[in-house]
C-alpha positions in Angstrom: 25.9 46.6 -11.3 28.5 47.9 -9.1 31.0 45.5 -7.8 30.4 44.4 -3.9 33.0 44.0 -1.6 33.5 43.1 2.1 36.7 44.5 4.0 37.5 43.0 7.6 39.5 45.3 10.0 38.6 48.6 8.1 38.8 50.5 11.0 41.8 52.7 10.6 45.1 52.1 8.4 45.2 49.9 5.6 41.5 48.9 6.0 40.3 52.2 6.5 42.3 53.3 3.2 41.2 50.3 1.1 37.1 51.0 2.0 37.7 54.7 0.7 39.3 53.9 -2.5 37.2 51.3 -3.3 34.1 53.4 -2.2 35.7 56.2 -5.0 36.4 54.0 -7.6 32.5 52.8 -7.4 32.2 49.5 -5.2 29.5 48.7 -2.9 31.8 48.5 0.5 30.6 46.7 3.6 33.5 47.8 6.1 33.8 45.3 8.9 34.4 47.7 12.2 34.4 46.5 16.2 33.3 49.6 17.0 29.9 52.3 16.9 32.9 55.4 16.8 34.8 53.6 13.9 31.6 53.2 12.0 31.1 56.7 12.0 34.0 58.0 11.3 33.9 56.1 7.9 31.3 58.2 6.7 28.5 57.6 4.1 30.3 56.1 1.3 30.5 52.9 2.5 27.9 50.7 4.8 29.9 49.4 8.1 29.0 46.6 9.1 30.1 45.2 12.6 32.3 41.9 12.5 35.0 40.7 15.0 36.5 38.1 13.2 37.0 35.9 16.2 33.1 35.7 16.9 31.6 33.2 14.3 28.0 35.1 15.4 29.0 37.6 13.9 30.7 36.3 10.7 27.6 34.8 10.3 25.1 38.2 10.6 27.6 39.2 7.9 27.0 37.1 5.5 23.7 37.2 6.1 23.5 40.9 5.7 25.9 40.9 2.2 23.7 38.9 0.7 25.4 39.0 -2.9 29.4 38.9 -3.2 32.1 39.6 -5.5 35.0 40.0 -3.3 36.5 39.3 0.1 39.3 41.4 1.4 41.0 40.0 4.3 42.8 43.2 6.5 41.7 42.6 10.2 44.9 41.8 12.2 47.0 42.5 15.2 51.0 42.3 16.1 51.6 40.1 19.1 55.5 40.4 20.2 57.6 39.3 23.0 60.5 36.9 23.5 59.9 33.3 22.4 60.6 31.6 25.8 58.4 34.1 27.8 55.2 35.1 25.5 52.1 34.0 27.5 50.4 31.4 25.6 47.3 33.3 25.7 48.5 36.1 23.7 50.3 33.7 21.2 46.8 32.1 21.0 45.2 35.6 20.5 47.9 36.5 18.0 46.6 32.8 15.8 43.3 33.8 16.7 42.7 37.0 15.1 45.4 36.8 12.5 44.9 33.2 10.9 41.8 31.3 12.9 39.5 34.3 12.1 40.7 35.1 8.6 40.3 31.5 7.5 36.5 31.5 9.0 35.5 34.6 7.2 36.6 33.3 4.3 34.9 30.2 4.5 31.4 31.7 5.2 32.0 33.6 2.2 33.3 31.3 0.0 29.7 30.0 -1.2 28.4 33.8 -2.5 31.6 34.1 -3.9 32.0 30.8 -5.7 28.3 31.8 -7.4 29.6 35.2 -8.5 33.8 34.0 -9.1 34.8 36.3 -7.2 37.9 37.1 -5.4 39.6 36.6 -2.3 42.2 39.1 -1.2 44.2 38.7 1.5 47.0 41.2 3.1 49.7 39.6 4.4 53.6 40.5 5.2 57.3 40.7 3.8 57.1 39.2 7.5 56.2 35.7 6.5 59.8 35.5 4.5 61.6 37.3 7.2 61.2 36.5 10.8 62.8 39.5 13.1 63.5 38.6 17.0 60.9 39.0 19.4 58.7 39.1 16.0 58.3 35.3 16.2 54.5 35.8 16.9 53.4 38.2 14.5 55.9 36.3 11.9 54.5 33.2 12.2 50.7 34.0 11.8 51.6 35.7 8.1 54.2 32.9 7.0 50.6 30.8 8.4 48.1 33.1 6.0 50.6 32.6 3.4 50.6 29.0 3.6 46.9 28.8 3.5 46.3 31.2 1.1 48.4 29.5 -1.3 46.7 25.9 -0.8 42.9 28.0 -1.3 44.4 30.0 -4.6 44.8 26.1 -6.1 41.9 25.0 -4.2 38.7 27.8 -5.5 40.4 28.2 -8.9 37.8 25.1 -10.9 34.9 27.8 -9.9 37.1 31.0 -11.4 37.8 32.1 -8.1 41.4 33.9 -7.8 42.9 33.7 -4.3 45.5 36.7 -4.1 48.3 38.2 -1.2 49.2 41.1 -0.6 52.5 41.7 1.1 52.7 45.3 2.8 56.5 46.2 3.7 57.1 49.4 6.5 53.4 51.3 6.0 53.3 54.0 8.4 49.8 53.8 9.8 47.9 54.8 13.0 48.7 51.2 14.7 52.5 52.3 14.0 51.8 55.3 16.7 49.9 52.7 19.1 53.0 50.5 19.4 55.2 52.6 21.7 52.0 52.6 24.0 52.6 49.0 24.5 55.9 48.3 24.9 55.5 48.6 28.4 52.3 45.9 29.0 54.6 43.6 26.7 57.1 43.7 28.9 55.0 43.5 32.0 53.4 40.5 30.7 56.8 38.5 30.3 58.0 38.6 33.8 60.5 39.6 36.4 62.9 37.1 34.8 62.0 37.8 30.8 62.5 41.5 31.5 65.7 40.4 33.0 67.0 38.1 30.3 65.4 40.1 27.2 64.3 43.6 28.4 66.9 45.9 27.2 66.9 43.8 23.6 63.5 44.2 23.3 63.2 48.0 23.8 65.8 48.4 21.4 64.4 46.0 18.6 61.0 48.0 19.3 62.6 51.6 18.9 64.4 50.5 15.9 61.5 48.8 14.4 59.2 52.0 15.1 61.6 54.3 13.2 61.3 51.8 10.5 57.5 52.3 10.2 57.5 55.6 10.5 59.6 55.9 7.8 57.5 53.4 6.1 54.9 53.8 2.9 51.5 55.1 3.4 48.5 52.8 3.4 47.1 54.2 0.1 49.9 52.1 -1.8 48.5 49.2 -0.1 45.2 50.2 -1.0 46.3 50.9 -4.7 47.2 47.1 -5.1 44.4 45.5 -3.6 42.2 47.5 -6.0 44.6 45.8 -8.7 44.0 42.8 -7.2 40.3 43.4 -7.6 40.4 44.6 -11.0 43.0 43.0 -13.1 41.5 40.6 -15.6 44.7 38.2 -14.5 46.1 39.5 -11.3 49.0 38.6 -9.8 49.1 35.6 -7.0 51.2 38.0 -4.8 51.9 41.9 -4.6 54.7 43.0 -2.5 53.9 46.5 -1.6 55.6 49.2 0.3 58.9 50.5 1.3 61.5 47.5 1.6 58.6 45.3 0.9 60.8 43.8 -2.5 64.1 44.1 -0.4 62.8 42.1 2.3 61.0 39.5 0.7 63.8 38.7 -1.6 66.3 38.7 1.5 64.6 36.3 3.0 64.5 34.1 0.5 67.9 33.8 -1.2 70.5 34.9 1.9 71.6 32.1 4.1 70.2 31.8 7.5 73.1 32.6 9.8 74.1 35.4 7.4 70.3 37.1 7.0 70.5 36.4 11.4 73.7 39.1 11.8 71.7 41.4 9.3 68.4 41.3 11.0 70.5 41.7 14.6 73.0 44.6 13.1 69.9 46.3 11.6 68.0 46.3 14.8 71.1 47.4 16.9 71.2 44.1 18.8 74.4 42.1 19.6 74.8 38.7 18.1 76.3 37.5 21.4 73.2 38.5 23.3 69.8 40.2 23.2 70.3 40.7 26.9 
C-alpha cells in the first residue's frame, strides 16, 4: 500500500517541490493549499486539500478527510521582519501564529493516525534558529521555537516508533524569495515615521543583501530530496541541514562567540557595527 502523506504550505517553493517528488516516487500526497488557483496548478498527481494552519476548522476537515496516515510534513510558513523596537505586535503574533502556533496544532490532530501507523513527523525548519540576523529577530525566533519543540516531541512520540525529524534549509531560492522586495516597502510603512528614521536605511540594506543571498541560494528540490530521506530511511537522521551555507551557518552559530559572529553577521550584510541607522 502506498505510503500517505500530508504536506502543509505546498503551495509554491519547498512545499510545492516536496508534493511533486513524493507524488513521483509513489506517495499518496494530500497538499495543504489556501487557495482554489494553487490547487490547480498542482495538477493531478496529488489531491489538495485546503488547510490554513491557523484555522483549527480546518485542521480538523483534514484530518477528517486523511483518514489513514503515515507521515506529516510540516512546510507552511511565513518571514515576518522589522526592527525589534518597532515591529507591530500584531505581526510578531502573526509571525508565532503561522510559523509555531499552527505547526504545533496540525501536528497534534495528527498525532493519533500517526501513532497507529508509526509514522513520521517532518518538520522544515532554518539554519535561522542557530543564527539570528538583525531585523530577522521575528522570523529567527519562530524556527529557534519549532526547533525547541520539535526536539521535546522527537523524545516524546518515540515509545509508539514514531520519529520526529528537522529539516534545516540554508539560502533556497524560491518564488517567496521574488515576493520579498515587494514588501520591503509595507515593512517599512508599518514601523513608523520614527522606525524608518532610526532603522530605515539599515533595513533596506540588510534586505538587499539578504535577497542576493537567496537568489544565489539552492533550489527547493534539495530540500525536497531530504525530506524524502527523512521519509524513507530506516533510521533517519534527527536533523538535515540542507542547502547552500546551510552547514556553514549552522555551525557558525554554534561554536563562534557572540560579539565575534555579531561583526560577521553586520560586515556580511553591509551594516556598520556603530549603527544600523
Amino acid at each position: 500500500m502506498p505510503k500517505t502523506v500530508l504536506v502543509t504550505g505546498a503551495s509554491t517553493g519547498i512545499g510545492r517541490a516536496t508534493v511533486l517528488l513524493l507524488a513521483r516516487e509513489g506517495f499518496t500526497v494530500f497538499a495543504g493549499v489556501r487557495k482554489d488557483a494553487d490547487a490547480e496548478a498542482l495538477g493531478r498527481s496529488v489531491t489538495p486539500i485546503k488547510l490554513d494552519v491557523t484555522d483549527a476548522g480546518q485542521i480538523a476537515t483534514a484530518a477528517e478527510r486523511v483518514g489513514r496516515l503515515d507521515a506529516l510534513v510540516n512546510n507552511a510558513g511565513i518571514g515576518v521582519t522589522g526592527p525589534v523596537e518597532f515591529i507591530p505586535l500584531d505581526a510578531l503574533r502573526r509571525q508565532y501564529e503561522v510559523n509555531v502556533f499552527g505547526q504545533v496544532a496540525v501536528t497534534q490532530a495528527m498525532l493519533p493516525m500517526l501513532r497507529a501507523s508509526q509514522g513520521r513527523v517532518v518538520t522544515v525548519g532554518s539554519v535561522g534558529s542557530w543564527i539570528t540576523l538583525p531585523f530577522g529577530g521575528p522570523l529567527c525566533s519562530s524556527k529557534h521555537a519549532i526547533r525547541s519543540l520539535n526536539d521535546a516531541l522527537r523524545m516524546e512520540v518515540k515509545p509508539w516508533g514514531i520519529r520526529a525529524v528537522l529539516i534545516e534549509p540554508g539560502s533556497i531560492h524560491s518564488d517567496a524569495v521574488d515576493k520579498l522586495e515587494d514588501e520591503v516597502a509595507p515593512r517599512l510603512e508599518s514601523i513608523g515615521p520614527d522606525g524608518r528614521r532610526l532603522y530605515g536605511a539599515a533595513y533596506r540594506t540588510m534586505t538587499r543583501a539578504g535577497l542576493r543571498e537567496e537568489r544565489a541560494g539552492s533550489s527547493p528540490d534539495v530540500v525536497a530530496r531530504a525530506v524524502l530521506h527523512a521519509l524513507t530511511a530506516r533510521r533517519p537522521r534527527s536533523r538535515y541541514p540542507v542547502g547552500r551555507k546551510s552547514r556553514l551557518m549552522s555551525t557558525l552559530g554554534r561554536i563562534v562567540p557572540q560579539y565575534t559572529l555579531d561583526a560577521l553577521r553586520l560586515r556580511a550584510l553591509g551594516l556598520s557595527e556603530r549603527s544600523t541607522s
